[in-house]
Residue frames as a rotation matrix with the C-alpha (Angstrom) as fourth column:
UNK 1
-0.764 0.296 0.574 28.53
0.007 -0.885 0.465 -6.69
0.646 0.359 0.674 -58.63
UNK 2
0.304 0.931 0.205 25.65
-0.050 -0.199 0.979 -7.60
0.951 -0.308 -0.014 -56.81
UNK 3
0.111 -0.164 -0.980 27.63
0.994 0.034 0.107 -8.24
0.015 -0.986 0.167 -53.46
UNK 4
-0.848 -0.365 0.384 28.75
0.393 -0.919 -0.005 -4.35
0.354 0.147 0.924 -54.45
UNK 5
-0.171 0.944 0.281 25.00
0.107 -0.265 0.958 -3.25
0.979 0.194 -0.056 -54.28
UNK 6
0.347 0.409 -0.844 24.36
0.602 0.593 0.535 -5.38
0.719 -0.694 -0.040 -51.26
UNK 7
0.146 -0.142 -0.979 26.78
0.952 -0.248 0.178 -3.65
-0.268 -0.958 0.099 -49.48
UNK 8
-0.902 -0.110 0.418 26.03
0.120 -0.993 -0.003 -0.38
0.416 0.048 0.908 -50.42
UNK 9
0.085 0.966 -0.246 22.26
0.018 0.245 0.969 -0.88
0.996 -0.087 0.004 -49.77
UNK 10
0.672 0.254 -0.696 23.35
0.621 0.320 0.716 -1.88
0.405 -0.913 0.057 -46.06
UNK 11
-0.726 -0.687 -0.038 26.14
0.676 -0.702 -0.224 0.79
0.127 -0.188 0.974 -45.55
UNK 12
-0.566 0.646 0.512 23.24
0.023 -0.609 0.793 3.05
0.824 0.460 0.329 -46.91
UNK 13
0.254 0.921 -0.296 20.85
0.045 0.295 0.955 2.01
0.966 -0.256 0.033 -44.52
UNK 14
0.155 -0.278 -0.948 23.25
0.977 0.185 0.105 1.67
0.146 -0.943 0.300 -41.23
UNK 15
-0.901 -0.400 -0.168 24.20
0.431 -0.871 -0.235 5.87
-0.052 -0.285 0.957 -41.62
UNK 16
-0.387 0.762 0.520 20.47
-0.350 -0.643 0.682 6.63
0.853 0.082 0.515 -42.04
UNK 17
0.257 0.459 -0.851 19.65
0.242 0.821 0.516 4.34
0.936 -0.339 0.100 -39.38
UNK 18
0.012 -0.718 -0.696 21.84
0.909 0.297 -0.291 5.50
0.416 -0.630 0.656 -36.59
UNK 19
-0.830 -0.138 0.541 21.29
0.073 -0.987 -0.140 8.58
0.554 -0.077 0.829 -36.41
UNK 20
-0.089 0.989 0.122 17.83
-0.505 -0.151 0.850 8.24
0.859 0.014 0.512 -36.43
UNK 21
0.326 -0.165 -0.931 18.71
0.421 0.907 -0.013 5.85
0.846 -0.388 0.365 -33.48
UNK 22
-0.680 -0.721 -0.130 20.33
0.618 -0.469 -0.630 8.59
0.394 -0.509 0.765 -31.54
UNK 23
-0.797 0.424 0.431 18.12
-0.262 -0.885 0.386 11.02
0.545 0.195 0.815 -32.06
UNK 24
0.202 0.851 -0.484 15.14
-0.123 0.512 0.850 8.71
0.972 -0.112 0.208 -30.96
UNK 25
-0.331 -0.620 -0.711 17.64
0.778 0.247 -0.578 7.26
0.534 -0.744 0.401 -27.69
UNK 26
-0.905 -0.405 0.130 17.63
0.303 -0.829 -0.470 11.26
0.298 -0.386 0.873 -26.80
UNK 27
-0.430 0.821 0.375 14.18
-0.288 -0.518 0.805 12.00
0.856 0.238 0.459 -26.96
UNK 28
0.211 0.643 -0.736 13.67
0.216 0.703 0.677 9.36
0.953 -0.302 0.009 -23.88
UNK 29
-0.522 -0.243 0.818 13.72
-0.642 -0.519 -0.564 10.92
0.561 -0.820 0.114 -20.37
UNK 30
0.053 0.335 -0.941 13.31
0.329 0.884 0.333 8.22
0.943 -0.327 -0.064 -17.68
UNK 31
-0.417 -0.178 0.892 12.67
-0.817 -0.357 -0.453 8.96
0.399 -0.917 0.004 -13.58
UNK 32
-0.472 0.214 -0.855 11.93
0.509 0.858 -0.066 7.57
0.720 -0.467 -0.514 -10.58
UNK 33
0.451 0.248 0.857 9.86
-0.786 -0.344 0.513 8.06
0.422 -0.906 0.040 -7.43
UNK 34
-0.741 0.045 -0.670 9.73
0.446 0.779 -0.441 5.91
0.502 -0.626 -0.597 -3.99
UNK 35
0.033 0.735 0.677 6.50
-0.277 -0.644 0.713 6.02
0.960 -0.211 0.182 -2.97
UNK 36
0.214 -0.225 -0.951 7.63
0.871 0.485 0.082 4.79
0.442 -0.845 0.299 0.67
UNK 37
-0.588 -0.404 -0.701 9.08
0.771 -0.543 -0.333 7.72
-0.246 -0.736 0.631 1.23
UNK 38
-0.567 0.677 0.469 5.85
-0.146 -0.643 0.752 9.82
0.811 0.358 0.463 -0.30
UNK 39
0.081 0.822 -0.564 4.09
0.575 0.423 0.700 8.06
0.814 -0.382 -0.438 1.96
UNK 40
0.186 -0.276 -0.943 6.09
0.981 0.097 0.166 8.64
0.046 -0.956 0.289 5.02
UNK 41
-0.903 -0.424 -0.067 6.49
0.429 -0.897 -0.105 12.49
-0.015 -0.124 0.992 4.33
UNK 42
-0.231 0.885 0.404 2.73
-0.164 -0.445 0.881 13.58
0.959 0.137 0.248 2.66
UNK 43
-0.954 0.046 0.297 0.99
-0.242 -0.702 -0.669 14.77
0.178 -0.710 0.681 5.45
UNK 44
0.286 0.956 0.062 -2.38
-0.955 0.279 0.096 13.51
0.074 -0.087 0.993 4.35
UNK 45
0.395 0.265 -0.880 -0.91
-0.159 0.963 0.219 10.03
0.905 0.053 0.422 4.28
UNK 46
-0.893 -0.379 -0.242 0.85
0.133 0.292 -0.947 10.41
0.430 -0.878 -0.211 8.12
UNK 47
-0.312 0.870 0.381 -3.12
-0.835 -0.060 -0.547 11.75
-0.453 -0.488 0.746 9.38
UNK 48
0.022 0.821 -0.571 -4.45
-0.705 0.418 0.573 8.75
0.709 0.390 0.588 7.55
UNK 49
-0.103 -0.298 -0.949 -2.46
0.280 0.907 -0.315 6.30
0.954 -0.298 -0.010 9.31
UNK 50
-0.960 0.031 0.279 -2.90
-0.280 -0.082 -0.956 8.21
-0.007 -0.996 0.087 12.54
UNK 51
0.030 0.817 0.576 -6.48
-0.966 0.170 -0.192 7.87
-0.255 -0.551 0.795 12.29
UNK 52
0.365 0.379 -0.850 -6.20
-0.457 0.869 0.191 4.12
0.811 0.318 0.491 11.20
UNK 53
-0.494 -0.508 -0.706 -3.80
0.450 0.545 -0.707 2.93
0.744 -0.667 -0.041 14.04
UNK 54
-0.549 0.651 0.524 -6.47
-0.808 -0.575 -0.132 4.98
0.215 -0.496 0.841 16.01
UNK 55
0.179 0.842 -0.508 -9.12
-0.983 0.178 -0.053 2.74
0.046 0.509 0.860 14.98
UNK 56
0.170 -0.122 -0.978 -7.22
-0.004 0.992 -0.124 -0.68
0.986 0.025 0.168 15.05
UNK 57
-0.719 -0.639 0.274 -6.59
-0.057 -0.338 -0.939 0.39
0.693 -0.691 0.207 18.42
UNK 58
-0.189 0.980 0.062 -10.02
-0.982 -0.188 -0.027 0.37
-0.015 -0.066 0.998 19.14
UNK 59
0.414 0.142 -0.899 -10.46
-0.597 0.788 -0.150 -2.71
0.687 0.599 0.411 17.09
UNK 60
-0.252 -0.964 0.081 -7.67
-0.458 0.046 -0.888 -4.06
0.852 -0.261 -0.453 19.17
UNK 61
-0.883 -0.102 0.458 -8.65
-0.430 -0.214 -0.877 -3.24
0.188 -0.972 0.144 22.57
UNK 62
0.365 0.928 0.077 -12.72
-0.926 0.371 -0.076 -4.67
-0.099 -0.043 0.994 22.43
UNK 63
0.117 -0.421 -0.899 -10.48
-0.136 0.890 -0.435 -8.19
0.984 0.173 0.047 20.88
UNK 64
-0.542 -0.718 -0.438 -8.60
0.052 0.491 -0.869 -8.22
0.839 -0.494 -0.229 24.25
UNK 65
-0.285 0.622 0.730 -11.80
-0.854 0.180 -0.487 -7.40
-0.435 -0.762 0.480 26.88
UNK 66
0.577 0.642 -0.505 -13.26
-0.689 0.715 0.122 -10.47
0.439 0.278 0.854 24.88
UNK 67
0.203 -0.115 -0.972 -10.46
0.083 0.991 -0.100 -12.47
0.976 -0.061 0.211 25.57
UNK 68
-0.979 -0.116 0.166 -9.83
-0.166 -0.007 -0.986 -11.59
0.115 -0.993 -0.012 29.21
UNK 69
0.187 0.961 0.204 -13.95
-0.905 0.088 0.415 -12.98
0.381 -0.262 0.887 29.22
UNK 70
0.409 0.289 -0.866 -13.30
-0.604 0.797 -0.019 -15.74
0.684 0.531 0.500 27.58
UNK 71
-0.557 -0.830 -0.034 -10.02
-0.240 0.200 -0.950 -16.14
0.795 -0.521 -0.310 29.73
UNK 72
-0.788 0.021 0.615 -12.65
-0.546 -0.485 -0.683 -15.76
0.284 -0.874 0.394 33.04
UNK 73
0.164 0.952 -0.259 -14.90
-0.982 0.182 0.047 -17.71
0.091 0.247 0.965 31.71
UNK 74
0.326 -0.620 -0.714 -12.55
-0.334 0.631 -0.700 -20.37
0.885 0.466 -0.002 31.53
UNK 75
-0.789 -0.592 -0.166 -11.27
-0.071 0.355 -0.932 -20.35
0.610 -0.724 -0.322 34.52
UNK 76
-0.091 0.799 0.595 -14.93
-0.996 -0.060 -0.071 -19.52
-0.021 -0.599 0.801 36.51
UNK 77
0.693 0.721 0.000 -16.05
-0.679 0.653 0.334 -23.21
0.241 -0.231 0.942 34.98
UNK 78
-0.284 -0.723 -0.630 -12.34
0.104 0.630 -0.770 -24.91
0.953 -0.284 -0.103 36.00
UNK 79
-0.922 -0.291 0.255 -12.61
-0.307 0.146 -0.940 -24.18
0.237 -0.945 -0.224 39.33
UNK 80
-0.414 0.881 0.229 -16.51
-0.903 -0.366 -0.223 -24.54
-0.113 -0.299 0.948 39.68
UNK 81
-0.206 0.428 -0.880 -16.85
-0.602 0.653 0.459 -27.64
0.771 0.625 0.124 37.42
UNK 82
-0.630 0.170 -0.758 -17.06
0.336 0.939 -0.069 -29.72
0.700 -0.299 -0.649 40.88
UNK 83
-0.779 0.566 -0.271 -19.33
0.135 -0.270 -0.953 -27.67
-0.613 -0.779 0.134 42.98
UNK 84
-0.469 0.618 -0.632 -21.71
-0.874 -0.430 0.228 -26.85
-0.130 0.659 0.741 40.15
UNK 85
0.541 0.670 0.508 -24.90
-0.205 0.691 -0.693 -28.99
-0.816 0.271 0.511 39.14
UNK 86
-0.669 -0.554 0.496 -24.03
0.552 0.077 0.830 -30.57
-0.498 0.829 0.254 35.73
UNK 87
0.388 0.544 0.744 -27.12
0.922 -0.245 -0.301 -28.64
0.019 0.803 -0.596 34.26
UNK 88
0.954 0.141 -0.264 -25.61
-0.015 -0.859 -0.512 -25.33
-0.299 0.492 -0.817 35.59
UNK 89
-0.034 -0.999 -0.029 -22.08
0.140 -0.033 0.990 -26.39
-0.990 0.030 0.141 34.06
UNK 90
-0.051 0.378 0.924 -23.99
0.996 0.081 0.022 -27.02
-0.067 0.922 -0.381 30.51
UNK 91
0.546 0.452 0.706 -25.06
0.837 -0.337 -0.431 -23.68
0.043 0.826 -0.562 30.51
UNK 92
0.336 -0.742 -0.580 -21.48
-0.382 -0.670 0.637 -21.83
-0.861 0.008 -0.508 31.53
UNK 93
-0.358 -0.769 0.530 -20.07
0.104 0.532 0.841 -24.00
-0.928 0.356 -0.111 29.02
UNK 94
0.322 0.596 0.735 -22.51
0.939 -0.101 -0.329 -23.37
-0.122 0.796 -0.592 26.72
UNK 95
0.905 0.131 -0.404 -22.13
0.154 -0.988 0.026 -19.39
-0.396 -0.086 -0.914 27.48
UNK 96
0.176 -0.984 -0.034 -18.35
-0.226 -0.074 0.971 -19.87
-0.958 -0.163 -0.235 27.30
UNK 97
-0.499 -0.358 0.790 -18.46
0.740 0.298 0.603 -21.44
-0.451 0.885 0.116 23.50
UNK 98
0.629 0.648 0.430 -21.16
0.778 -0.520 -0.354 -18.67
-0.006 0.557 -0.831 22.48
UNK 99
0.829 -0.152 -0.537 -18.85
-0.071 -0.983 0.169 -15.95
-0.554 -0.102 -0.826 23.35
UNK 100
-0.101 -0.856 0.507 -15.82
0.102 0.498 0.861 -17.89
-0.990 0.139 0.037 21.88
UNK 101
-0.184 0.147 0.972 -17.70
0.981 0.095 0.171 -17.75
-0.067 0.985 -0.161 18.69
UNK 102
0.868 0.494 -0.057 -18.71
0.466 -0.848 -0.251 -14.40
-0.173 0.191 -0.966 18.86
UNK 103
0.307 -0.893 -0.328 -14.85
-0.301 -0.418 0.857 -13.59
-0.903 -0.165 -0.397 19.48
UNK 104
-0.420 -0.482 0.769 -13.64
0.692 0.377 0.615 -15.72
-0.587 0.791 0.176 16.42
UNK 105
0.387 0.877 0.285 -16.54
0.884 -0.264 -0.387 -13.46
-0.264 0.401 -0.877 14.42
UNK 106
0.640 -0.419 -0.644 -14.91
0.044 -0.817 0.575 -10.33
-0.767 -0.396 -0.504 15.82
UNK 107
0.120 -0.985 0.122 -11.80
-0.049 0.117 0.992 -11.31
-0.992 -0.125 -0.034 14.33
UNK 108
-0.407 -0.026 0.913 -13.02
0.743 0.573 0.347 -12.44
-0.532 0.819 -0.213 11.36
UNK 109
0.344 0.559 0.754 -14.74
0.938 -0.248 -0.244 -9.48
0.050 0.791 -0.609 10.42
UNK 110
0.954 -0.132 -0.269 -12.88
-0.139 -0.990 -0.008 -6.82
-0.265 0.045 -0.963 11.67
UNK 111
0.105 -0.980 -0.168 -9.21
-0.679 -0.194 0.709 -8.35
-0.727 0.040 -0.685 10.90
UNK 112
0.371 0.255 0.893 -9.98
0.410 0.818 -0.404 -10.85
-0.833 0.516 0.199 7.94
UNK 113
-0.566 -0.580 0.585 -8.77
0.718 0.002 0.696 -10.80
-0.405 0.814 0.415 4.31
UNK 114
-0.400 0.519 0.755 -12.13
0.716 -0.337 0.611 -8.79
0.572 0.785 -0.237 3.79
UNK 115
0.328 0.764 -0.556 -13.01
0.912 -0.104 0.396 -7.22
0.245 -0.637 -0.731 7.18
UNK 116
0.846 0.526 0.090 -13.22
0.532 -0.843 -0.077 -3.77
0.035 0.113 -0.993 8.41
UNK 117
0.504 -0.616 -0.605 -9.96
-0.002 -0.702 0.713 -3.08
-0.864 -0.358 -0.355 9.16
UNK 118
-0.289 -0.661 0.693 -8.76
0.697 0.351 0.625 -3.96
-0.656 0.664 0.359 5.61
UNK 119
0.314 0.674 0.669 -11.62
0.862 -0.497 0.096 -1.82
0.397 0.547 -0.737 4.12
UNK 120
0.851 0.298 -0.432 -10.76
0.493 -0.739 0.460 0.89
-0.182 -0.604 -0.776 6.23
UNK 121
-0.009 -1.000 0.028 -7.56
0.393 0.023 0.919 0.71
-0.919 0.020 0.393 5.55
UNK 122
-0.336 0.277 0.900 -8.64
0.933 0.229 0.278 0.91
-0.129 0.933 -0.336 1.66
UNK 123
0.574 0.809 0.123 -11.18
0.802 -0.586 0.116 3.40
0.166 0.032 -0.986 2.15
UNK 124
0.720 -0.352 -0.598 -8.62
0.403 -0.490 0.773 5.83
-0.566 -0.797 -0.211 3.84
UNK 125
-0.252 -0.958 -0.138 -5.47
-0.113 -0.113 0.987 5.33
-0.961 0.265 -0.080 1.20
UNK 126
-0.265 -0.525 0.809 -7.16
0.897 0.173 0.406 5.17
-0.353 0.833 0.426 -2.14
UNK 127
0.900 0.405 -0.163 -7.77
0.356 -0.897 -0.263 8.93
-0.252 0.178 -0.951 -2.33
UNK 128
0.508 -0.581 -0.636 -4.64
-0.178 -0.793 0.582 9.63
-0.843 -0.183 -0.507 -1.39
UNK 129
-0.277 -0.661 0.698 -3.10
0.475 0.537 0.697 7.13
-0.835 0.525 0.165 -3.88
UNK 130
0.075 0.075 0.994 -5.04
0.965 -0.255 -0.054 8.68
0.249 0.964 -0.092 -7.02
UNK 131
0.913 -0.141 -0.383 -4.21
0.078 -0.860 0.504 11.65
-0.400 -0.490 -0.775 -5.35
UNK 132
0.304 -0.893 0.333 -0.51
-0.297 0.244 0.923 10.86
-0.905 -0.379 -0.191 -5.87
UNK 133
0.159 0.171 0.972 -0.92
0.816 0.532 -0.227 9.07
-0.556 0.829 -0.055 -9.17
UNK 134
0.660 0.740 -0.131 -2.28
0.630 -0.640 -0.440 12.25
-0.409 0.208 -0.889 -10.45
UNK 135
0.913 -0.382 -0.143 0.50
-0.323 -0.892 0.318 14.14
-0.249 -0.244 -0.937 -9.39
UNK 136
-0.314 -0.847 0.429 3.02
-0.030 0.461 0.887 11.99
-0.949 0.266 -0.170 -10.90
UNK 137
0.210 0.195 0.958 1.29
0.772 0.569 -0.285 11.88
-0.600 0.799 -0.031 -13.75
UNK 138
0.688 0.344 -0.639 1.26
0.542 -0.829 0.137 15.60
-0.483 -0.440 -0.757 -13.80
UNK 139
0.781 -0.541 -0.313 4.51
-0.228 -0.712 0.664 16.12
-0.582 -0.447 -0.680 -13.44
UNK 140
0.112 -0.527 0.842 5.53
0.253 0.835 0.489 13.82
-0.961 0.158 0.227 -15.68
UNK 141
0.096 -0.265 0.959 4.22
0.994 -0.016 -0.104 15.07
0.043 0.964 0.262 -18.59
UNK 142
0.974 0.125 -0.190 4.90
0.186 -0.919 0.347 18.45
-0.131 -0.373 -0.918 -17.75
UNK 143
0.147 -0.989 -0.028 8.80
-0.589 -0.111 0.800 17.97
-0.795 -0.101 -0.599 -17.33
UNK 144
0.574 -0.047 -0.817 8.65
-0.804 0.156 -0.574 15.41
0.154 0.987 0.052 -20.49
UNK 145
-0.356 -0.415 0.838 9.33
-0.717 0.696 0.040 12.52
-0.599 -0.587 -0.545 -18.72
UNK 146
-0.429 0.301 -0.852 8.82
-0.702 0.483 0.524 9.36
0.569 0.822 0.004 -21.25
UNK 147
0.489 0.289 -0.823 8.44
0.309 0.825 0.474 6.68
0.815 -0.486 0.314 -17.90
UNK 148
-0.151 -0.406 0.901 8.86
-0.950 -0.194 -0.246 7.36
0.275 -0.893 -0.356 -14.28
UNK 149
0.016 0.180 -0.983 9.39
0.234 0.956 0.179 4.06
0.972 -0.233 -0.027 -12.00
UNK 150
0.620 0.574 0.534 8.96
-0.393 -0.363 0.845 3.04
0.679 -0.734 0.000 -8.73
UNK 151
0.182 -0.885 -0.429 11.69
-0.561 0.266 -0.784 2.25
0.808 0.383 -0.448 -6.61
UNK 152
-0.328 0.100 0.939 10.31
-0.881 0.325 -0.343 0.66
-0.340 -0.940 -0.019 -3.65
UNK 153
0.601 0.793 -0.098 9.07
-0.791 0.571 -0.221 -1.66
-0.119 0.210 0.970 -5.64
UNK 154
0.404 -0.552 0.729 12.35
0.067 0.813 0.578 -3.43
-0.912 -0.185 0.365 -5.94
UNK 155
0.839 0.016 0.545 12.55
0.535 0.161 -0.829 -3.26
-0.101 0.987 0.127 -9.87
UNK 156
0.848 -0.508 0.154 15.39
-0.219 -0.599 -0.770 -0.54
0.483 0.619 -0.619 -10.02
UNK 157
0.433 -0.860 -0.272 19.10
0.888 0.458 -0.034 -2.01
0.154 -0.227 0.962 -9.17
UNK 158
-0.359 -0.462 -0.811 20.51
0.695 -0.712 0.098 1.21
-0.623 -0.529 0.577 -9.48
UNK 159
0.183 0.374 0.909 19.94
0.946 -0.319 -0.060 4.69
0.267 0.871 -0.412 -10.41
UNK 160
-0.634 -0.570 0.523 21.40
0.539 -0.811 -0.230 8.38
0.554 0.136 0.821 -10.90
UNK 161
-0.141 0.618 -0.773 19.71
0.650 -0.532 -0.543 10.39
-0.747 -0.579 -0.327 -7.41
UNK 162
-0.723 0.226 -0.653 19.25
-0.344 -0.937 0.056 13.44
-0.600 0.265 0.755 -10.26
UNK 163
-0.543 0.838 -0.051 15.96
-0.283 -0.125 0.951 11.46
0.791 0.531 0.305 -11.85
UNK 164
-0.474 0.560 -0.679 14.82
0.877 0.234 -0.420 10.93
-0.077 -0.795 -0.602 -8.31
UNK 165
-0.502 0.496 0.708 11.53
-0.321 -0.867 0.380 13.15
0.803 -0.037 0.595 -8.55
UNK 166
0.138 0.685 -0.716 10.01
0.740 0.409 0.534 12.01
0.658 -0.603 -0.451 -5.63
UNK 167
-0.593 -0.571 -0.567 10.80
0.747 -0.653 -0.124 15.12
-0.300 -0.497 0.814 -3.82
UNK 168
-0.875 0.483 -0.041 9.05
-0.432 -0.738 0.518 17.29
0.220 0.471 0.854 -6.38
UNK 169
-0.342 0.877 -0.337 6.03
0.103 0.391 0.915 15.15
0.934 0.278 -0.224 -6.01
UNK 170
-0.064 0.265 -0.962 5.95
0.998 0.011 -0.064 15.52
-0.007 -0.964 -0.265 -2.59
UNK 171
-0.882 -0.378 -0.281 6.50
0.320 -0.918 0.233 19.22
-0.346 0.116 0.931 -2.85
UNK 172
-0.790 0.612 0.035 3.77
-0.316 -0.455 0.832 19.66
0.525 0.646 0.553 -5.41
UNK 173
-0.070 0.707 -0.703 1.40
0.538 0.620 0.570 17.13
0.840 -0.339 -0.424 -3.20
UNK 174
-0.418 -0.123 -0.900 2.11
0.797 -0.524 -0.299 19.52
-0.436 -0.843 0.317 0.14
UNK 175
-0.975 0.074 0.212 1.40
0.138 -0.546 0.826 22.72
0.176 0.835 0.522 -2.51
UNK 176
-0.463 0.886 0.040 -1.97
-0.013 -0.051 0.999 21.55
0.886 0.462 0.035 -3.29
UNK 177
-0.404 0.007 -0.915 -2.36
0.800 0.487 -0.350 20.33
0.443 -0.873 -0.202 0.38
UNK 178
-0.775 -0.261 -0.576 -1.78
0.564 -0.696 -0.444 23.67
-0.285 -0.669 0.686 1.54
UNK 179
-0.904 0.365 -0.223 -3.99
-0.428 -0.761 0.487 25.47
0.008 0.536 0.844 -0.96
UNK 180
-0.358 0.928 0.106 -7.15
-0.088 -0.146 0.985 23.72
0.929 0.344 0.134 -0.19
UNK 181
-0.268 0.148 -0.952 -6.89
0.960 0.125 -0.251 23.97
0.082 -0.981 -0.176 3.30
């Protein structure tokens, strides 16, 4: 008798259960972007990167007059080192390690883990990014999206091109683009 119960009780439970299981299953609307290819289409992010590769250019080009000093500077006290006094070799050699540091400096602050081109870099892309965010968030709950992923990130193995919204986001990001110009 009581196995009788038992399995009513769990019969009971598995046809209320299931449904409710379905029903729940349905309710969950999953997409995806790639923000690689947001990047590489939005307009404000192709002018950022022009003006950054502008700018490391710059950055760049001031790096290589240093070393074509350093380079001259180098070679001025090779060839010189026997006609020269030794006091004025001390004080090419001296010049020659001051600028050497000043170059390493350079480097260090404009291409370092913290230095200007990293900041710049920063400074440039996180507008656009909460810019972007935004607009994914947006759209998300708008269309009733439960989770949208990212698929540059690697994480998705595969997936159906008809929750690819990265299109619309770009779309809606151009949109706004347009309208506050």
């Amino acid at each position: 008798m009581k196995r009788k119960i038992s399995v009513i009780i769990l019969a009971t439970y598995l046809f209320t259960m299931i449904p409710l299981t379905a029903l729940r299953a349905e309710e969950v609307k999953i997409g995806y972007i790639d923000t690689i290819k947001i990047f590489a289409e939005f307009k404000e992010t192709v002018e950022a990167e022009e003006v950054y590769k502008k700018e490391v250019e710059a950055w760049k080009k001031k790096a290589e007059e240093m070393e074509t000093e350093l380079a001259r500077l180098r070679e001025n006290i090779e060839s010189q080192s026997l006609m020269l006094s030794e006091e004025k070799l001390q004080e090419k050699k001296t010049e020659f390690e001051t600028k050497a540091r000043d170059y390493q400096q350079f480097m260090k602050d404009v291409f370092g883990e913290n230095g200007e081109a990293a900041t710049r870099n920063q400074e440039l892309t996180a507008p656009i990014v909460e810019k972007i965010n935004a607009v994914i968030a947006r759209l998300a709950e708008d269309e009733g999206y439960t989770i949208v992923f990212d698929s540059s990130q690697g994480n998705i193995v595969y997936a159906d091109k008809a929750i690819d919204i990265t299109d619309k986001v770009i779309a809606v990001l151009e949109a706004e683009l347009e309208a506050n110009q």
